[in-house]
PATORDO-788303 format. One record per residue: residue number from 1; residue in one letter; chain; x, y, z of N, C-alpha, C, CB in turn. Coordinates in nm, 3 decimals, padded with zeros to 5 digits, always signed. Atoms other than C-alpha are relative to their C-alpha. Glycine has a CB too. Example, Ala and Ser with C-alpha at 12.3 -4.5 7.8 and 13.67 -1.06 7.14 Angstrom:
 seq type mol     n_X     n_Y     n_Z    ca_X    ca_Y    ca_Z     c_X     c_Y     c_Z    cb_X    cb_Y    cb_Z
   1    A   A +00.089 -00.119 +00.000 +01.230 -00.450 +00.780 +00.090 +00.120 +00.000 -00.099 +00.003 +00.125
   2    S   A -00.082 -00.119 -00.006 +01.367 -00.106 +00.714 -00.077 +00.109 +00.073 +00.041 +00.046 -00.142
***
This chain:
 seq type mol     n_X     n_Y     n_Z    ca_X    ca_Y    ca_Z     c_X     c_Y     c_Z    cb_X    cb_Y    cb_Z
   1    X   A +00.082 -00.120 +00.000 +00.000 +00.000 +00.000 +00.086 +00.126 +00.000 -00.094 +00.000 +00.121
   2    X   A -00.109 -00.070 -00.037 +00.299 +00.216 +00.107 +00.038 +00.021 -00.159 +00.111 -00.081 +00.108
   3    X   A -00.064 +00.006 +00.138 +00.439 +00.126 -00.289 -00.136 +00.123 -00.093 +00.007 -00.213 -00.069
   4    X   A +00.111 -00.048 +00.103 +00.091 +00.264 -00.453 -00.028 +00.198 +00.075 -00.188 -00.145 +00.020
   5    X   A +00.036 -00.156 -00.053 +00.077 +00.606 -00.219 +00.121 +00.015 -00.058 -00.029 +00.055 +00.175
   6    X   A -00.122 -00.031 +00.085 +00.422 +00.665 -00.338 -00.022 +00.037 -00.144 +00.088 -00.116 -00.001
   7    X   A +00.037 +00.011 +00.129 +00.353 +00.601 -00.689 -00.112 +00.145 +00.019 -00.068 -00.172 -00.046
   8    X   A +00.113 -00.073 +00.041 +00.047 +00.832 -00.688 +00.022 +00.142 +00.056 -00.134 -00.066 +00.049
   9    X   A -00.074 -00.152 -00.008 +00.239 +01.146 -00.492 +00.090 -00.011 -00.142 +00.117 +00.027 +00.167
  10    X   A -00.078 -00.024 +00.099 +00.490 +01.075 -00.778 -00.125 +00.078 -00.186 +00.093 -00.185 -00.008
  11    X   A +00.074 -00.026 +00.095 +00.212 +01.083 -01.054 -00.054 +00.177 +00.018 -00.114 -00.119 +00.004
  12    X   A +00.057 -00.148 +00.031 +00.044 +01.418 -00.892 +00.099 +00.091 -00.008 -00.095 +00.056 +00.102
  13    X   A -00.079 -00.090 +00.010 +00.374 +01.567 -00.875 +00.053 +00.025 -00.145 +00.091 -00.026 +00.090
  14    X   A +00.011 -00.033 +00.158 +00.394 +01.535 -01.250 -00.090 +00.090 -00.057 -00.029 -00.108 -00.070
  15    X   A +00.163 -00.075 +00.070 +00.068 +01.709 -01.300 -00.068 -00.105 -00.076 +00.021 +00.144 -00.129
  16    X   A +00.145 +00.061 +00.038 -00.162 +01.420 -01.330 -00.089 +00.040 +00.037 -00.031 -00.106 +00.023
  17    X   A +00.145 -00.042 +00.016 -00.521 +01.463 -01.370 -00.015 -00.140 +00.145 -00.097 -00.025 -00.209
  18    X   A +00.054 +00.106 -00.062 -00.718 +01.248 -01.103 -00.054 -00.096 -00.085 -00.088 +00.038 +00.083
  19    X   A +00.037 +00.038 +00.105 -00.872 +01.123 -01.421 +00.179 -00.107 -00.028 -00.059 +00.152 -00.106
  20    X   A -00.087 +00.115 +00.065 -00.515 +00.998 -01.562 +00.022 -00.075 +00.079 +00.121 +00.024 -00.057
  21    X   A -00.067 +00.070 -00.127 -00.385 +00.866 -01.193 -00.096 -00.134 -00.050 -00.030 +00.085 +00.190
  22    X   A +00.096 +00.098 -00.013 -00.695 +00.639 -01.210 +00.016 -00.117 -00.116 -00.139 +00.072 -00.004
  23    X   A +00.009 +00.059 +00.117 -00.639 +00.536 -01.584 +00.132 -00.082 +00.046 -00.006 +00.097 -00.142
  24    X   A -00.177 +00.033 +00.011 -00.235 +00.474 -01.492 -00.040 -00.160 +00.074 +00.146 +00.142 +00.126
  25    X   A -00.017 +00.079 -00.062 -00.346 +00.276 -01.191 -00.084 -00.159 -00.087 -00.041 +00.062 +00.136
  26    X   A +00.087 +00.075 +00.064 -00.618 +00.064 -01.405 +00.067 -00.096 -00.087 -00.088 +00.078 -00.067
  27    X   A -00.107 +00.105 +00.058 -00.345 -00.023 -01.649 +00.055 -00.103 +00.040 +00.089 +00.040 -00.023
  28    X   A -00.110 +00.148 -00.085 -00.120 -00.157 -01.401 -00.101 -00.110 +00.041 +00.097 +00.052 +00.184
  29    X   A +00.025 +00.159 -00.013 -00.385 -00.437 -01.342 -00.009 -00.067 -00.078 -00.085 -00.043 +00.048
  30    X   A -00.011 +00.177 +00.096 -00.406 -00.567 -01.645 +00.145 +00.018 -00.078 -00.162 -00.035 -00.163
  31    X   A -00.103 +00.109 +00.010 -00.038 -00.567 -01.688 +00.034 +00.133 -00.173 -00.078 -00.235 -00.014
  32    X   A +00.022 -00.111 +00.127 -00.089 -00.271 -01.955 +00.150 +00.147 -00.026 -00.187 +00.098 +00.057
  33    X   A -00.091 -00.068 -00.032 +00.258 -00.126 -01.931 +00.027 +00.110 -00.102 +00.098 -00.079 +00.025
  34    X   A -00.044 -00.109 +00.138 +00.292 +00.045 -02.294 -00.146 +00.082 +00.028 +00.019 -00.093 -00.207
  35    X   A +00.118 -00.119 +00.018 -00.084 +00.216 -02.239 +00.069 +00.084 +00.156 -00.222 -00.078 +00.012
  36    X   A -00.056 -00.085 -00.081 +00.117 +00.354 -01.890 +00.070 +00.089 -00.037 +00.054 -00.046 +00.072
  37    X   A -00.105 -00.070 +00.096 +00.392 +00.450 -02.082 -00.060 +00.101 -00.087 +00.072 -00.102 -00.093
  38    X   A +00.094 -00.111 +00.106 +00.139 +00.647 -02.334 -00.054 +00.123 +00.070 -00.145 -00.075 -00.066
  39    X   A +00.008 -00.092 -00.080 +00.040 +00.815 -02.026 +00.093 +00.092 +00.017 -00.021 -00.043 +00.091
  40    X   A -00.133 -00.063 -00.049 +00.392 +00.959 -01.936 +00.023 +00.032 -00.112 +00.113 -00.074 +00.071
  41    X   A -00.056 -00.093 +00.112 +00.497 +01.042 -02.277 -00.092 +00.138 -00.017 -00.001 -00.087 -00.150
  42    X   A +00.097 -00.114 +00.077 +00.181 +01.225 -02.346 +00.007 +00.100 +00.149 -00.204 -00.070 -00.063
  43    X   A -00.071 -00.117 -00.093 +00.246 +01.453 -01.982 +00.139 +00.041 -00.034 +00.010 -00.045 +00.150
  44    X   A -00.082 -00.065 +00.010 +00.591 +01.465 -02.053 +00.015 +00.093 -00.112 +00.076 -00.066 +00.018
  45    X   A +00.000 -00.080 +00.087 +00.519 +01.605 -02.389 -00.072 +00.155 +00.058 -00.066 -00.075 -00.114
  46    X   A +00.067 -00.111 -00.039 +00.289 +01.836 -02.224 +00.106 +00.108 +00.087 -00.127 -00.053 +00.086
  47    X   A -00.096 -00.019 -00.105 +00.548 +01.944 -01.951 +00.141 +00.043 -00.091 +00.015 -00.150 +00.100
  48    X   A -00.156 -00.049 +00.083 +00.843 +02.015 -02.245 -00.058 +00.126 -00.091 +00.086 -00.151 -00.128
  49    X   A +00.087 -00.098 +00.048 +00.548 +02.212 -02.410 -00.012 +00.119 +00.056 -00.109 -00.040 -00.003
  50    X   A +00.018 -00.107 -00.096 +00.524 +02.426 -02.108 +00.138 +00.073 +00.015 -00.054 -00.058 +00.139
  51    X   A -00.104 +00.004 +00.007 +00.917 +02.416 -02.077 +00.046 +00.117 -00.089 +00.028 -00.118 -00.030
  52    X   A -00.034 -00.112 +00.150 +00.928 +02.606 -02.430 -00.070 +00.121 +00.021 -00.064 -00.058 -00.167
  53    X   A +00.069 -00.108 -00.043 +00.666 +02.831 -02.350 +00.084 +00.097 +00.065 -00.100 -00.038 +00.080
  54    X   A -00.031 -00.078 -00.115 +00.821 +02.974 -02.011 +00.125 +00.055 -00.118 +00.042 -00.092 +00.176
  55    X   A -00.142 -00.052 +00.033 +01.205 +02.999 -02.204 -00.069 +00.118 -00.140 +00.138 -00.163 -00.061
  56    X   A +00.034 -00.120 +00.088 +00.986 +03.201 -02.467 -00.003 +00.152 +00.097 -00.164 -00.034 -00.076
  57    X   A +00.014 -00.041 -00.078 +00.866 +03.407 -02.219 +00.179 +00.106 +00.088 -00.076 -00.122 +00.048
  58    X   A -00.099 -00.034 -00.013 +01.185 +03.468 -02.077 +00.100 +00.075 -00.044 +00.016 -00.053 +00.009
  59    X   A -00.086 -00.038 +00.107 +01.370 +03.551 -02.364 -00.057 +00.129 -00.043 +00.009 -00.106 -00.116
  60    X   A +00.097 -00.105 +00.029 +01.089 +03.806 -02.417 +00.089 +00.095 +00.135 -00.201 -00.052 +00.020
  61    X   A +00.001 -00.095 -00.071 +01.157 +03.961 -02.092 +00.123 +00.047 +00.025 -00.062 -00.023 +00.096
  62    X   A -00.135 +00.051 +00.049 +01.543 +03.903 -02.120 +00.054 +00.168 -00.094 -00.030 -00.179 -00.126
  63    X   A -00.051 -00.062 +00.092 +01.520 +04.131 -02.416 -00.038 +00.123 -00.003 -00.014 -00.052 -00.102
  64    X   A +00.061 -00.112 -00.046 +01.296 +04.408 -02.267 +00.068 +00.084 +00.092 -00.109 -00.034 +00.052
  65    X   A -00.133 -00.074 -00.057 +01.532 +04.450 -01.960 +00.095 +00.029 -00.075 +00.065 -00.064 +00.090
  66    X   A -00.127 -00.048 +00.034 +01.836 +04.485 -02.187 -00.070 +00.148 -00.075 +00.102 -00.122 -00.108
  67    X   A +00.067 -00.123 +00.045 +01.639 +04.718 -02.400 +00.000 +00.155 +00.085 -00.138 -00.047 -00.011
  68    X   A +00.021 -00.074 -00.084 +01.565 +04.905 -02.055 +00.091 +00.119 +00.021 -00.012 -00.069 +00.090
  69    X   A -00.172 -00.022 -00.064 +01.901 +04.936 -01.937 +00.076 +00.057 -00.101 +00.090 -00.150 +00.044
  70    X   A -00.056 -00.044 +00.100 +02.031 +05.019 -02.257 -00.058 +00.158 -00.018 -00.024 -00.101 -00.113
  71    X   A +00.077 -00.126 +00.044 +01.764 +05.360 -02.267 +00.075 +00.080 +00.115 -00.189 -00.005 +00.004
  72    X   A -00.044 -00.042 -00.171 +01.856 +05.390 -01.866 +00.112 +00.074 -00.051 +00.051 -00.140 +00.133
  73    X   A -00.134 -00.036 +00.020 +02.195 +05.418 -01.890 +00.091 +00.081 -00.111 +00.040 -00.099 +00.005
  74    X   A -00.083 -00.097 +00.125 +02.304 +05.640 -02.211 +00.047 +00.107 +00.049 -00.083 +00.054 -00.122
***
């Protein structure tokens, strides 16, 4: 029981849905390891999606401070 609470802090700390947790755990009884696996790719895709986003983001704001600093300082 100890193994499956583990597992399922690990899953919400990914950003599973209560929805996927349920699907993940469902798999594992029938032994369904590649539809688990379909789970995790398809968050981690989501999660590298977000990844790109933020470094957009960044790069945006990145380029606003230099901009700033560059008006600041003349």
């Amino acid at each position: 029981m100890d193994e499956e609470l583990s597992l399922r802090q690990i899953l919400a700390d990914i950003g599973l849905s209560e929805e996927e947790t349920e699907a993940f755990f469902r798999y594992e009884e029938y032994h369904n390891v590649c539809a688990q696996l379909k789970i995790l790719a398809e968050r981690r895709k989501a999660l590298l999606a977000q990844v790109h986003e933020d470094e957009r983001k960044l790069s945006c704001l990145d380029y606003l401070a230099c901009k700033l600093r560059k008006e600041c300082c003349k």
